[in-house]
C-alpha positions in Angstrom: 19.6 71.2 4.8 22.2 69.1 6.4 25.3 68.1 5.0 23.7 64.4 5.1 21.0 65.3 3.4 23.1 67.5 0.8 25.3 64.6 -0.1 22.5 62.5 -0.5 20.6 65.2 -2.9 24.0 64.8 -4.6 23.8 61.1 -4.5 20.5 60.8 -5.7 19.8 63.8 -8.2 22.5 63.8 -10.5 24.1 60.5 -12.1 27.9 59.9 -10.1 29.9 58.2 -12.4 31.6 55.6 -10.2 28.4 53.8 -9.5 26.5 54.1 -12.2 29.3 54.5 -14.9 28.3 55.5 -18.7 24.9 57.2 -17.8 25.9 59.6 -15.8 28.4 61.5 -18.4 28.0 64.1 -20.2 29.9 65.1 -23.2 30.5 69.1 -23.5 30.6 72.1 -21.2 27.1 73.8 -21.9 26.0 73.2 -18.3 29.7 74.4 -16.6 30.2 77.3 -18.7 26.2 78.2 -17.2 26.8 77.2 -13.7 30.1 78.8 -13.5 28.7 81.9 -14.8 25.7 82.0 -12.7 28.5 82.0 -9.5 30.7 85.1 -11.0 33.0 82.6 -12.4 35.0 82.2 -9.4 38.1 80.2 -11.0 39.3 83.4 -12.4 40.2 84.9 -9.3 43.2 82.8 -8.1 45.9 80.4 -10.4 45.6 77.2 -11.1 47.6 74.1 -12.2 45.4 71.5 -14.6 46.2 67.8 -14.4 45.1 65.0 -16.3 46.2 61.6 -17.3 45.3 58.0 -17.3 47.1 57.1 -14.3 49.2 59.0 -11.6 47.0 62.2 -11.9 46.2 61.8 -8.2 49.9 61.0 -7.2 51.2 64.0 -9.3 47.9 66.5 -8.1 48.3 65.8 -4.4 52.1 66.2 -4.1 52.0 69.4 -6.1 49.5 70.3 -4.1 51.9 69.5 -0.3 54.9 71.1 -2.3 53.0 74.5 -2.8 51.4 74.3 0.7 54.9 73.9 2.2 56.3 77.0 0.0 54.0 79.5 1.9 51.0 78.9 -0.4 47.3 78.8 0.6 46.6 76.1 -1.9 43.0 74.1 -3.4 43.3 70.8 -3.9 40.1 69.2 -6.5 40.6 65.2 -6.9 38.4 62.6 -7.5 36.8 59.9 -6.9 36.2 60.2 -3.1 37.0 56.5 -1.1 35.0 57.5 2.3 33.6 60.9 2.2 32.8 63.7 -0.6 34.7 66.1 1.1 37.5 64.0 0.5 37.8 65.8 -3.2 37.7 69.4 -2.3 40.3 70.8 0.0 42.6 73.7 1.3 45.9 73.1 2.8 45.2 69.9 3.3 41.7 70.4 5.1 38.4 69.2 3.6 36.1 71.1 2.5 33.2 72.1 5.4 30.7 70.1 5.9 28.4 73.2 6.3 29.6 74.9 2.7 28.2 71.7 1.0 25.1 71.5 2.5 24.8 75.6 2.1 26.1 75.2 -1.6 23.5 72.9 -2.3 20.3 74.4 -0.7 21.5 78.0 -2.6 21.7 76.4 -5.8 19.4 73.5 -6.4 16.8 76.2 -8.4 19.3 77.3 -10.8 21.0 73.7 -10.4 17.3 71.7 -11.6 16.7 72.3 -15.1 20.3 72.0 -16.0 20.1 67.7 -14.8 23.9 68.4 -14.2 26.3 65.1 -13.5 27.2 64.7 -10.2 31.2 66.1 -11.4 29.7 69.0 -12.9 28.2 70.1 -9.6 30.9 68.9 -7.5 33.8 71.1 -9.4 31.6 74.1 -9.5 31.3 73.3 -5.8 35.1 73.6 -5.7 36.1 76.8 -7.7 33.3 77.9 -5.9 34.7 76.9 -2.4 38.7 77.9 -3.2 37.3 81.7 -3.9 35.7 81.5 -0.6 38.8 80.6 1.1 40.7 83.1 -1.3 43.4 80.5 -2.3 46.5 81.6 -4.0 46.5 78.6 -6.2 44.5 75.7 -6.9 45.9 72.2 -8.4 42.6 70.9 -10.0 42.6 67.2 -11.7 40.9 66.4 -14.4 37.4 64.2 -14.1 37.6 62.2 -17.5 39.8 63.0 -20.5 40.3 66.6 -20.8 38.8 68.5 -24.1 35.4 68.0 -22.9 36.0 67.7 -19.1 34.0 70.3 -17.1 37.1 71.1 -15.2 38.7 72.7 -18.6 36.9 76.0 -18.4 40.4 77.3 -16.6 43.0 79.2 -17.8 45.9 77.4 -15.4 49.9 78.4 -15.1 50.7 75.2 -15.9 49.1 72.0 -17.4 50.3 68.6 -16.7 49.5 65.3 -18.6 50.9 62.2 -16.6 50.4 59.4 -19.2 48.3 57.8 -21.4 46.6 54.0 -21.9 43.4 52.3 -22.2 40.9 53.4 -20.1 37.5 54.6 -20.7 37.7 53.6 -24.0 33.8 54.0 -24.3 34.0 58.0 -24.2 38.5 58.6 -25.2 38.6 56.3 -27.9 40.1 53.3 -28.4 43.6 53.6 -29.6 46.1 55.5 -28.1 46.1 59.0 -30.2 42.2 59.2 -30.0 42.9 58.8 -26.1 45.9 61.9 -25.8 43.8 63.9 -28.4 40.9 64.3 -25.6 43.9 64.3 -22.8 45.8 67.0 -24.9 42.5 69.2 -25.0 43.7 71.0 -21.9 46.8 72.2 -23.5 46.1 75.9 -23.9 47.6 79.1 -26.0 50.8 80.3 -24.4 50.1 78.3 -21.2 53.6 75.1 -21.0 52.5 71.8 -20.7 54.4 68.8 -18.9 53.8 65.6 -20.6 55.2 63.2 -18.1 55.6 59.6 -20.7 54.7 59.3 -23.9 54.8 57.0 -26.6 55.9 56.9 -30.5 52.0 56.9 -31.2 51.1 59.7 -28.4 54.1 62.3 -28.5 53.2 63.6 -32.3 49.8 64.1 -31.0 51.1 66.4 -28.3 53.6 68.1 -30.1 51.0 68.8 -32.6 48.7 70.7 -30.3 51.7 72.6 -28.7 52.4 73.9 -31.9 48.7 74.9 -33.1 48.7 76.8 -29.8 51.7 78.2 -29.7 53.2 77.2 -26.4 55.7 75.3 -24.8 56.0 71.8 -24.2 58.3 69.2 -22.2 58.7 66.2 -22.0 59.6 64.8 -18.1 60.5 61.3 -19.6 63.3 62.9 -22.0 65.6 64.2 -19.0 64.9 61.7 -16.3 65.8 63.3 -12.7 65.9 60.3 -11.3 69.2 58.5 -11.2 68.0 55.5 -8.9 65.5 54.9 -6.0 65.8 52.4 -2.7 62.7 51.0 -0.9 63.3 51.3 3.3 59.8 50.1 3.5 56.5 49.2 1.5 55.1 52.4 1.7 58.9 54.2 2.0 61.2 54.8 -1.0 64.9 57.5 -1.2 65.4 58.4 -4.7 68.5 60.1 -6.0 68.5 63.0 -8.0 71.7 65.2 -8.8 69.7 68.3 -7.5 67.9 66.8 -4.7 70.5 63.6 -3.0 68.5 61.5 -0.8 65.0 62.4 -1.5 62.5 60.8 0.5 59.0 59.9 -0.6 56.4 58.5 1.1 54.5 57.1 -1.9 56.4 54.2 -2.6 54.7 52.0 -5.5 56.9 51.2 -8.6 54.7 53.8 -10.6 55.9 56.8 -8.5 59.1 57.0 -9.3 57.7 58.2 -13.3 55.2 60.1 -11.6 58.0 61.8 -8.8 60.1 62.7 -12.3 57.1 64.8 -13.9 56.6 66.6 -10.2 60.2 67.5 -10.7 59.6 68.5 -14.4 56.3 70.3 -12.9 58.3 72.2 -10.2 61.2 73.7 -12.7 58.5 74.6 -15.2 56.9 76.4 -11.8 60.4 78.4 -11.0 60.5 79.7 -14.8 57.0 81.3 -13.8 58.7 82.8 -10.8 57.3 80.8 -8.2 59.5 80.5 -5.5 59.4 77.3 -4.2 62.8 76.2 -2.0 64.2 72.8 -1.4 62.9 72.2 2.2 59.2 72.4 0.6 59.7 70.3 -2.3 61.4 67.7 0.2 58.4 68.1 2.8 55.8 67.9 0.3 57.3 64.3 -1.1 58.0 63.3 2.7 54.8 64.0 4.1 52.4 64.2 0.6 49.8 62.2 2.6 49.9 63.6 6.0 49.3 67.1 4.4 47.0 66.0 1.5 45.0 63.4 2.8 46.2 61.0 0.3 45.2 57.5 0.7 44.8 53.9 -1.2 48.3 54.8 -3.5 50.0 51.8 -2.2 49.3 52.1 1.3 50.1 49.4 4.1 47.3 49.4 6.4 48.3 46.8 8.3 51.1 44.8 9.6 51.8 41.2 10.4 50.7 40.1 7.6 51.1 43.0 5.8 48.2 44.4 4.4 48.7 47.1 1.0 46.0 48.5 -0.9 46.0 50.3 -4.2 43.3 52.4 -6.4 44.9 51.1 -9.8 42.5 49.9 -11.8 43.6 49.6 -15.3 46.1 47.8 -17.2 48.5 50.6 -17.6 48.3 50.8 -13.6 48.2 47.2 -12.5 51.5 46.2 -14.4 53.6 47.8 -12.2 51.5 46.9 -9.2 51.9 43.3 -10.5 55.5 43.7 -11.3 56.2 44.6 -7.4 54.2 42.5 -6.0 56.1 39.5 -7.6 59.3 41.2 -6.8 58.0 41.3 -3.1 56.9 37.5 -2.9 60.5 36.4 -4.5 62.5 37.9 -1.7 64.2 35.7 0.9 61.7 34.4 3.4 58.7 35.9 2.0 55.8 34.5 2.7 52.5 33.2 0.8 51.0 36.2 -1.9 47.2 36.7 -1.2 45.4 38.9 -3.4 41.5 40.5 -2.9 40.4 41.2 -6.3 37.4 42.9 -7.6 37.1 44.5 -11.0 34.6 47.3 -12.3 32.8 45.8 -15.7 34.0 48.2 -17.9 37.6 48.2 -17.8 40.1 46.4 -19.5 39.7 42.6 -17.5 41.1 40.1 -19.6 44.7 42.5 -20.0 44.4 42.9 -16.4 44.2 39.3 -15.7 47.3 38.6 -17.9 49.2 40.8 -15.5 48.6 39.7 -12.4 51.0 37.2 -10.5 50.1 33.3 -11.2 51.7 32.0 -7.6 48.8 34.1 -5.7 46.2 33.1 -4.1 43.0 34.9 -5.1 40.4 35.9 -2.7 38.1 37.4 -5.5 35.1 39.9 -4.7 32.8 42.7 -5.8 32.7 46.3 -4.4 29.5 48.0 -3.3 28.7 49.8 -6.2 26.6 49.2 -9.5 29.2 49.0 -11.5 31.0 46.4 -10.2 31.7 42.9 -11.7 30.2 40.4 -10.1 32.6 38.1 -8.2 32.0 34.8 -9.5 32.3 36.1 -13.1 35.8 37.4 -12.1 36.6 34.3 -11.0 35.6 32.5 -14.0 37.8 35.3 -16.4 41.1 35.2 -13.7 40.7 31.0 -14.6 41.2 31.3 -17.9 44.2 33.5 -16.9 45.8 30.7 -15.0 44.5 32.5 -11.0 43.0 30.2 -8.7 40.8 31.4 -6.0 37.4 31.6 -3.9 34.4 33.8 -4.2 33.4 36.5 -1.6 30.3 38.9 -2.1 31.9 41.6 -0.1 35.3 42.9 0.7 35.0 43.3 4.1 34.3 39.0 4.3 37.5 38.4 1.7 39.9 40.6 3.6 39.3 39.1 7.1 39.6 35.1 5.4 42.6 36.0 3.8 43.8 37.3 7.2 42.8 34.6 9.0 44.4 32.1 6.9 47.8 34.4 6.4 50.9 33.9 8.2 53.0 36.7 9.4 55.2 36.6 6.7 52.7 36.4 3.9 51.3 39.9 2.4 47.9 40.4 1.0 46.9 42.9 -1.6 43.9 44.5 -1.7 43.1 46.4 -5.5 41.7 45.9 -8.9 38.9 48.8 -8.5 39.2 52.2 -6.5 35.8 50.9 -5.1 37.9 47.7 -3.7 40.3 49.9 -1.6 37.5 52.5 -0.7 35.7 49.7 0.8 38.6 48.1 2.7 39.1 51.8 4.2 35.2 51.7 5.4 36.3 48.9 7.6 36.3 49.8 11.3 39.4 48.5 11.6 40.9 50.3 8.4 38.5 53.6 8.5 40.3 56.7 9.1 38.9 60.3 8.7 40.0 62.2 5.4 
């Protein structure tokens, strides 16, 4: 089997969520406790960090991830979705995983796999722990799939748990206010293993404190001792924040959302010293530096072009897209700024109307679909962002909305590319956009 072949097996043989959406998950962990088993259960044999969240998870997992690289640590990396290749969601120090383990994984398996009909994620993270024993990591930062109680990932037994945020997403399968969302999210919160909550609300925090206390461990709270005293933007995808331990500290994810996300890495990393990992300065300022050089990071507010400026970014959900909105409008109101052009396309079962409320009214709209099942068909987007008050044209792929909006852009102006993952994963399939994870 080649790896082709294997990633198509896993294309086509178990449900992947982000085309198909709804059918392909599958509440509980009967079929990970069974796979994981059947392969010696090989997350127990290095540490782990467990992250989950509605938004920033990625952020947070990735430049954990550079930071422990940089102190001397052979470190897993488990993320998801993918934007251009699977192998983009399994790596070590950095490096994806081989191309021959997946297609070897699959091929060994697929008996024992069969009767299970696993999901796509539940084959994928086995293929992880699986793949980080292999390469006998020290530590692995794994982030959560979906929620967190019932997520296959939460068979670990990590160092630390981390839970970014929480809003309305996947309502479908969390629930649909915000305690019956950070219930499932707090489900990774384990006996005598500390938990960083990164924000919180007066409707989330009791539900986290709650579970601290019926487990008996610790829990803080990043957003009650903010480390960050302010932050300057050199460039769109540049930003120095200040911190009374750390002057000067330069980031190279620079959307409005880091800098809550950059304060529960900091809340992460003392939480990490009190478990005696050493970790010095020089790594926690490489990892923030250089998180997407050494991580492979892409599509978290990342300029991909210049002249006009071209920035793309995976949020996808209200609680995401305000501060996306936010800073684009702070953007297009600066001194000789040009004209805002947005390329939109939405997945059908998210929040659309909120999102539409959010989004700046002085744009112009190039709105499209991505090329996958779930995604929202154009010219219904179109007719929602109207009743928002956004004016635009429809485009049946990305590829044809990006290149009008350049075409008819100035220098000055900047377009945005966003609204789905599946948006930004297909700008990056562009020739002209594509580069290797």
């Amino acid at each position: 089997m080649t790896y082709q072949e294997a990633v198509e097996y896993l294309y086509t043989q178990t449900p992947l969520f982000q085309n198909v959406g709804q059918e392909a998950y599958k509440e509980g962990l009967y079929n990970t406790v069974t796979i994981d088993r059947h392969l010696g259960c090989p997350h127990r044999l290095y540490k782990t960090i467990h992250v989950a969240g509605t938004n920033g998870k990625g952020s947070v997992s990735h430049t954990l991830a550079a930071i422990l690289q940089a102190s001397g640590f052979k470190t897993g990396l488990y993320t998801s979705p993918h934007l251009t290749d699977f192998r983009e969601r399994i790596r070590v120090n950095g490096k994806p995983v081989s191309p021959d383990y997946v297609a070897k994984f699959i091929e060994k398996n697929r008996e024992f796999l069969e009767p299970l009909h696993p999901s796509f994620f539940e084959v994928a993270t086995a293929m992880a722990f699986s793949w980080f024993a292999e390469q006998e990591v020290d530590i692995a930062v794994i982030e959560t799939g979906l929620g967190g109680r019932l997520d296959c990932t939460n068979i670990i037994r990590p160092v630390l748990s981390i839970i970014t945020n929480i809003g309305f997403d996947h309502t479908r399968f969390l629930g649909d206010t915000l305690p019956r969302i950070a219930f499932e999210k707090a489900g990774i919160i384990k006996k005598n293993v500390p938990v960083v909550i990164g924000e919180y609300s007066e409707e989330t925090r009791p539900v986290f404190e709650r579970k601290a206390e019926e487990v008996s461990t610790r829990i803080t709270f990043a957003q009650d001792n903010c480390k960050i005293i302010s932050q300057n933007y050199i460039n769109p995808s540049k930003v120095i924040y200040e911190t009374a331990a750390l002057p000067a500290l330069e980031s190279g994810l620079a959307g409005l959302c880091q800098e809550k996300n950059a304060n529960t890495i900091l809340t992460a990393i003392d939480e990490l010293k009190r478990r005696r990992f050493k970790i010095p300065e020089a790594a926690i300022r490489k990892g923030f530096r250089d998180v997407c050089r050494m991580t492979g990071l892409r599509g978290r507010w990342q300029l991909v072009s210049k002249k006009p400026d071209i920035i793309c970014d995976t949020g996808h959900n209200s609680h995401g897209l305000k501060y996306i909105a936010r800073h684009l409008e702070e953007l297009s109101s600066k001194p000789g700024a040009g004209q805002l052009r947005i390329v939109m396309g939405m997945v059908n079962d998210k929040d659309i109307t909120q999102v539409l409320a959010l989004m700046p009214k002085n744009a112009h709209y190039y709105f499209t679909q991505a090329s996958v099942k779930r995604a929202l068909d154009a010219g219904s987007l179109r007719d929602l962002a109207r009743d928002a008050g956004l004016d635009g044209r429809v485009y049946r792929t990305v590829a044809q909305a990006v290149k009008t909006a350049q075409r008819e852009a100035s220098p000055q102006d900047l377009i945005f590319v966003g609204g789905s993952t599946f948006v930004v994963a297909d700008l990056l399939t562009m020739p002209e956009f594509f580069i290797h994870g």
